[in-house]
TINU-16022 format. One record per residue: residue in one letter; x, y, z of N, C-alpha, C in turn; residue number from 1. Coordinates in Angstrom, 3 decimals, always signed. Layout:
! residues N
(a, (X, Y, Z), (X, Y, Z), (X, Y, Z), NUM)
...
This chain:
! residues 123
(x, (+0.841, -1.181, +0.000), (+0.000, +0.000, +0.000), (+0.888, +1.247, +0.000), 1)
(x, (+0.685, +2.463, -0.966), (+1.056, +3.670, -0.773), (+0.643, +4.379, +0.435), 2)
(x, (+2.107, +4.582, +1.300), (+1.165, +5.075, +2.464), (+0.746, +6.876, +2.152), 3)
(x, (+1.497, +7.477, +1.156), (+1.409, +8.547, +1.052), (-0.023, +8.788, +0.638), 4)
(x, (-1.179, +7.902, -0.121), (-2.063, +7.903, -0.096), (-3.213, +7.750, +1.458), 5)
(x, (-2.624, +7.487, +2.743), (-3.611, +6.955, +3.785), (-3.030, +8.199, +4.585), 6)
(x, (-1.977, +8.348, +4.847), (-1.429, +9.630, +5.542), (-2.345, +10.837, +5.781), 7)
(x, (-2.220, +11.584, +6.747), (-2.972, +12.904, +6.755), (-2.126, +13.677, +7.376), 8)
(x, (-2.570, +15.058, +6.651), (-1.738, +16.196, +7.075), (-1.762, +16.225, +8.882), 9)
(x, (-3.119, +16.083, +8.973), (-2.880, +16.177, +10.635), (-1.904, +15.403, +11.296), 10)
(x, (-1.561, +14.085, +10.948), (-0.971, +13.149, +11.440), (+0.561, +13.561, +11.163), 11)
(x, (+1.014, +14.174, +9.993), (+2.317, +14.831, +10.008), (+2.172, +16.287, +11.204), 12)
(x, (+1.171, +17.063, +11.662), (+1.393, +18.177, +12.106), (+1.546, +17.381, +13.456), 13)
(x, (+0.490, +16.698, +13.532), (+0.873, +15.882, +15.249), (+2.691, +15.015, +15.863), 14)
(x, (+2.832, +14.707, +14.150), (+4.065, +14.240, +14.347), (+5.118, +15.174, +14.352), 15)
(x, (+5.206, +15.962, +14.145), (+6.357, +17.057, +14.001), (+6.388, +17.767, +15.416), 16)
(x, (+4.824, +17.600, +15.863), (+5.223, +18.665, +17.013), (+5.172, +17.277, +18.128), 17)
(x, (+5.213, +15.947, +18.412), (+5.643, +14.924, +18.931), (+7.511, +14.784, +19.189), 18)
(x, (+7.418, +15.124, +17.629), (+9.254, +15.098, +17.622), (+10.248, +16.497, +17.791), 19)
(x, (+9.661, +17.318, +17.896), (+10.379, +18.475, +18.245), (+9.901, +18.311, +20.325), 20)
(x, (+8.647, +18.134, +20.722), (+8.822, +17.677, +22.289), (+9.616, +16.173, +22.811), 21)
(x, (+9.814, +15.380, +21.875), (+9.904, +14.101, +22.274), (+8.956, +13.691, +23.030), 22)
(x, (+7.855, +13.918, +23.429), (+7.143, +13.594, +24.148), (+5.414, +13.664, +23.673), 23)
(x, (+5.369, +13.073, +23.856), (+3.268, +12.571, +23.473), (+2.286, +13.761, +24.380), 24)
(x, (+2.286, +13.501, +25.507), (+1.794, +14.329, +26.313), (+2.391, +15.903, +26.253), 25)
(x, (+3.042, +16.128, +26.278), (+3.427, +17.947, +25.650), (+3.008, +17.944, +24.499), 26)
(x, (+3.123, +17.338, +23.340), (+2.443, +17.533, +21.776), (+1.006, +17.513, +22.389), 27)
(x, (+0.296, +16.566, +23.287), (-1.170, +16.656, +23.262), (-1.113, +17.693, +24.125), 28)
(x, (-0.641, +18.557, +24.580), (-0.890, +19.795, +25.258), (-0.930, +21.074, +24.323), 29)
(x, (+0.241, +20.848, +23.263), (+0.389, +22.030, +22.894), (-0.577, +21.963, +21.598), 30)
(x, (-1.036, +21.170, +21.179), (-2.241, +20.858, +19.963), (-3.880, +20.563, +21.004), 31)
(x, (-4.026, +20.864, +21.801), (-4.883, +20.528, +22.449), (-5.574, +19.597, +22.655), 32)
(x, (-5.085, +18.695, +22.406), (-5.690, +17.407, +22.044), (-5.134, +16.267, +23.383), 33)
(x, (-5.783, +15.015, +23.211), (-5.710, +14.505, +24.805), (-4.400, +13.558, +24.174), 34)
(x, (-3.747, +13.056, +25.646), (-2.377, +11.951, +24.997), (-2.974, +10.937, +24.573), 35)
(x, (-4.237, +10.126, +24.303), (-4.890, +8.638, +23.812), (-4.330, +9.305, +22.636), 36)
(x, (-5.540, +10.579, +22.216), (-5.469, +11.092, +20.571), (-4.055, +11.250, +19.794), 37)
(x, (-3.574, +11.779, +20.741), (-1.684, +11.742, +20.030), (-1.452, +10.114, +19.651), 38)
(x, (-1.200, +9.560, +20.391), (-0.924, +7.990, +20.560), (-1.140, +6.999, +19.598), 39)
(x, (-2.718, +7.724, +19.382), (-3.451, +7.134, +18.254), (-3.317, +7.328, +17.168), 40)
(x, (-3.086, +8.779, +16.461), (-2.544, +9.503, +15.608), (-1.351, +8.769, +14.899), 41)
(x, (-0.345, +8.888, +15.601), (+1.446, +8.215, +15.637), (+0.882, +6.522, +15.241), 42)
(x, (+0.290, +6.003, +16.170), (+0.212, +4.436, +15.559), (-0.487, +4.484, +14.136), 43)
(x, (-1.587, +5.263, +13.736), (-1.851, +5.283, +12.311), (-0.800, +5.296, +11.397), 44)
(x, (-0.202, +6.306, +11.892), (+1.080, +6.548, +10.973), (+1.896, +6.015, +10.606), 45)
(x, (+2.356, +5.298, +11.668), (+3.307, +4.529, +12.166), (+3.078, +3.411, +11.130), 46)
(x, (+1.702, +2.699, +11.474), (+1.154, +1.594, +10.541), (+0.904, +1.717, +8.621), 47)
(x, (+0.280, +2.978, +8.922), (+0.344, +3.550, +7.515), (+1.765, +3.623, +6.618), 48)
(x, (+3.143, +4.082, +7.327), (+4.233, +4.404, +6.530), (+5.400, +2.799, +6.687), 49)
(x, (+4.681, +1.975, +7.981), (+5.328, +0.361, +7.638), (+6.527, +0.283, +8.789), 50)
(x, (+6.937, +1.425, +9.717), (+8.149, +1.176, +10.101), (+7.713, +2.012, +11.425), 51)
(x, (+8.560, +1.601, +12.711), (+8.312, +2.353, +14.042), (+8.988, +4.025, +13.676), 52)
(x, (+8.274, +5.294, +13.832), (+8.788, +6.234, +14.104), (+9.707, +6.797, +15.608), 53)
(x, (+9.132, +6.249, +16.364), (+9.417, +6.444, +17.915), (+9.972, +5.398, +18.332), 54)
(x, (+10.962, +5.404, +19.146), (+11.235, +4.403, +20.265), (+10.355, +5.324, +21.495), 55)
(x, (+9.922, +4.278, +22.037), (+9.228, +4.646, +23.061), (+10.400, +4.356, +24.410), 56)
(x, (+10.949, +4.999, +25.575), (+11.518, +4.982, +26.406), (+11.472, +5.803, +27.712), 57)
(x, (+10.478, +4.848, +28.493), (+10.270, +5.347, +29.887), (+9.224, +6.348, +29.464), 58)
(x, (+9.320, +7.637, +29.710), (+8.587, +8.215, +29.480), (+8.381, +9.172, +28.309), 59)
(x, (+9.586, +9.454, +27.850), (+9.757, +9.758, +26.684), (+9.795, +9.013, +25.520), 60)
(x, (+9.923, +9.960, +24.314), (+10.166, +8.561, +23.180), (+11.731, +9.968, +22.570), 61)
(x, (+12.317, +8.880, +21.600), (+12.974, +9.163, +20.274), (+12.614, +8.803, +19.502), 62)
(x, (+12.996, +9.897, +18.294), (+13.093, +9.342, +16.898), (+13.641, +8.102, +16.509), 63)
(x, (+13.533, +7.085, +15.662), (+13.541, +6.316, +15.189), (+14.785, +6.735, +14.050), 64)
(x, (+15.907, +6.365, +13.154), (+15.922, +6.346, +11.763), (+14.976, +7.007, +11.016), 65)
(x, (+14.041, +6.116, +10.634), (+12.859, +6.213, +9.652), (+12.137, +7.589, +10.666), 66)
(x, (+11.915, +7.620, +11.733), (+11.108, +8.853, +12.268), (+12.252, +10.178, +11.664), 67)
(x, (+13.224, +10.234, +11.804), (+14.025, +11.193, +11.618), (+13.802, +11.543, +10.427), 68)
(x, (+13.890, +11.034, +9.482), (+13.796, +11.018, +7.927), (+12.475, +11.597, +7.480), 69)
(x, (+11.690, +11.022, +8.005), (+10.242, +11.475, +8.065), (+9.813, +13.077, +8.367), 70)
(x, (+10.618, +13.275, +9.407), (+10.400, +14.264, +10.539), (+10.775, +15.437, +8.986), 71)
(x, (+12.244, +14.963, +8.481), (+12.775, +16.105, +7.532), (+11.700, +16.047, +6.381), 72)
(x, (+10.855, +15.477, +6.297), (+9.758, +15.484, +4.997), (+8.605, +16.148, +5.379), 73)
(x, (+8.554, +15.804, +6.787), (+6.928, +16.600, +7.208), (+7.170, +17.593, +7.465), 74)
(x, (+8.494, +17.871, +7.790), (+8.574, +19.665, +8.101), (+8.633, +20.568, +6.925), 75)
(x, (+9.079, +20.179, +5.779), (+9.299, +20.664, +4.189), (+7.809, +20.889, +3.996), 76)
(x, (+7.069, +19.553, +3.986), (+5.358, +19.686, +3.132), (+4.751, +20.613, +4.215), 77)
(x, (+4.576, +20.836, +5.365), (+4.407, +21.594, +6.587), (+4.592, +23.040, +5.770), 78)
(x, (+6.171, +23.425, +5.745), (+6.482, +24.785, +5.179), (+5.364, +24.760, +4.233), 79)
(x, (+5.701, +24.106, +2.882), (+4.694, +24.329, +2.133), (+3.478, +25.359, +2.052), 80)
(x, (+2.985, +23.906, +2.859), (+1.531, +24.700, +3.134), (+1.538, +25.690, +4.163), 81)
(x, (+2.414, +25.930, +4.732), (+2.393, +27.152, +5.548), (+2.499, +28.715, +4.667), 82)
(x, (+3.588, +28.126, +3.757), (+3.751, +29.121, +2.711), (+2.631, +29.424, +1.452), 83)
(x, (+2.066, +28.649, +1.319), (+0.990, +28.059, +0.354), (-0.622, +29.573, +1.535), 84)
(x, (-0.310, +29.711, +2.291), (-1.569, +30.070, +3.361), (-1.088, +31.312, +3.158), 85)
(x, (+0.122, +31.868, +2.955), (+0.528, +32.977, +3.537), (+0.421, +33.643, +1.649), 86)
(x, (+0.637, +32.898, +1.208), (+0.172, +33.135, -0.535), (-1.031, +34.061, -0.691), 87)
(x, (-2.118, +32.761, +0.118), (-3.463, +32.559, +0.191), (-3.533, +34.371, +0.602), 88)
(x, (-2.916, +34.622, +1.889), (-2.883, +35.669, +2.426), (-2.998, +37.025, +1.712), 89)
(x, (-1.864, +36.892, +1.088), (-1.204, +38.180, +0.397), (-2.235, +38.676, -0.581), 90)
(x, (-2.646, +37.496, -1.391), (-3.860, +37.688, -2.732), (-4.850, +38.018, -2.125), 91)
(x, (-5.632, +37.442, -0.870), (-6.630, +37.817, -0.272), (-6.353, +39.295, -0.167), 92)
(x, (-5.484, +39.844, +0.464), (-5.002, +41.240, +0.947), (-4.906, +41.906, -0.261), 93)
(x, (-5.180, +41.553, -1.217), (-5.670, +43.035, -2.251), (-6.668, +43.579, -2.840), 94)
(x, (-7.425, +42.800, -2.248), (-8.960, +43.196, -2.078), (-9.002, +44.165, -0.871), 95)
(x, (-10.585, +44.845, -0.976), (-11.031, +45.481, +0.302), (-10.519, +45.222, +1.517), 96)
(x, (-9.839, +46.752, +2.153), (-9.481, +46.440, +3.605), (-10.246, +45.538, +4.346), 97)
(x, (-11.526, +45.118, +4.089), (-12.693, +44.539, +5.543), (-12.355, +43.189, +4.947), 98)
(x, (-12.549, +43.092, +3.589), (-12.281, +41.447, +3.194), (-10.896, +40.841, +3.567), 99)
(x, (-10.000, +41.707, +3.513), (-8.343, +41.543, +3.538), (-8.571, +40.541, +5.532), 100)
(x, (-9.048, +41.795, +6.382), (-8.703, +41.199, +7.603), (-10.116, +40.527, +7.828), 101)
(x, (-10.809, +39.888, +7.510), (-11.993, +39.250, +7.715), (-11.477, +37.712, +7.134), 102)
(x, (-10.490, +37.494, +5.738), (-9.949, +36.321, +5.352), (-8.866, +35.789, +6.090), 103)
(x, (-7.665, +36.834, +6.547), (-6.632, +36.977, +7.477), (-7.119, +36.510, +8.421), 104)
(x, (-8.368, +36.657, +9.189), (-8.947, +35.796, +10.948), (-8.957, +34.581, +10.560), 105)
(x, (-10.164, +34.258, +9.184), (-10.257, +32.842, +9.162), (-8.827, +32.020, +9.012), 106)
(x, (-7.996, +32.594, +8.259), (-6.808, +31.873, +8.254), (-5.970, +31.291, +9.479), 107)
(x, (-6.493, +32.500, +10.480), (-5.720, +32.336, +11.502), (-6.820, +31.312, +12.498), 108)
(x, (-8.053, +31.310, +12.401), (-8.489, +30.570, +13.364), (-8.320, +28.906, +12.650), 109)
(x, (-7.822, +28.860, +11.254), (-7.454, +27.840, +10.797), (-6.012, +27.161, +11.454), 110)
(x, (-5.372, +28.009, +12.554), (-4.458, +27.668, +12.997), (-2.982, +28.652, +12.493), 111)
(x, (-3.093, +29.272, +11.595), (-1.983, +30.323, +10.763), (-1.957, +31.667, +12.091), 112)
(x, (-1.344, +31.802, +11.563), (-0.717, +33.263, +12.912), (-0.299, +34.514, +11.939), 113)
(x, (-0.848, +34.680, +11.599), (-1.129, +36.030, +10.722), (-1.018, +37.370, +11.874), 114)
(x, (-0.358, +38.486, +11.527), (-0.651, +40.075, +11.613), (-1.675, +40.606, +11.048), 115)
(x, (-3.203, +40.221, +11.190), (-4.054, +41.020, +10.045), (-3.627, +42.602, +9.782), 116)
(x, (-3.862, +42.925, +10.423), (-3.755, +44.509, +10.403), (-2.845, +44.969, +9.546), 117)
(x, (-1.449, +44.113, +10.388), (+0.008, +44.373, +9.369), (-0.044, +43.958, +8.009), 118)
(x, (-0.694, +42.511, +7.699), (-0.753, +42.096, +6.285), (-1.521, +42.641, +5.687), 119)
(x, (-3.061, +43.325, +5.962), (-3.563, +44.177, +5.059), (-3.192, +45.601, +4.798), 120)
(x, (-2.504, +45.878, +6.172), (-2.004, +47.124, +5.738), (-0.881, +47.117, +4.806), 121)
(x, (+0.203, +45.999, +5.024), (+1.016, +46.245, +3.964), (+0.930, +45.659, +2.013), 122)
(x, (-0.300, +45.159, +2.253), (-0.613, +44.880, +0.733), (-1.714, +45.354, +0.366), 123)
């Protein structure tokens, strides 16, 4: 099976911020989400891409090889679409001031961290 087909973006955002804490429970803190849901997330993945990402140890985990490798792919497609939003941004922002920061919120309650003010003011 292609896992790049079963994969989800969420499951790379959960994983990136898993492997920058090493830890399950701080990623489910800082994504708000509970530690089962992290846990659960990572084993999809895990199962989906064929190979352990984590060593699990005591209470922490490490990267794996294959998690490491991974980690440098989900953070690239991550940029991406981070950059891909901030695109989204800029084009939105040349329309009407009210539309500019009215698209700029939704972006941001999409999780993006936008300056409305600053980005419509400066485009």
């Amino acid at each position: 099976m292609n896992f790049v087909r079963t994969l989800t973006l969420r499951q790379l955002q959960i994983f990136a911020v898993a492997a920058r804490h090493l830890s399950y429970a701080r990623a489910a803190e800082e994504l708000h989400l509970t530690p089962p849901a992290v846990s659960m997330q990572l084993k999809q993945l895990e199962d989906n891409v064929g190979l352990p990402l984590f060593e699990r140890m005591g209470r922490g985990v490490a990267l794996t090889g294959a998690g490491e490798l991974l980690l440098h792919h989900a953070l690239r497609v991550l940029g991406e679409i981070k950059d891909a939003e901030a695109n989204r941004c800029a084009y939105v922002c040349t329309t009407s001031p009210a539309e500019c920061i009215q698209q700029c919120e939704l972006l941001n309650s999409r999780g993006a961290t936008y300056d409305c003010n600053r980005a419509c003011r400066d485009n």
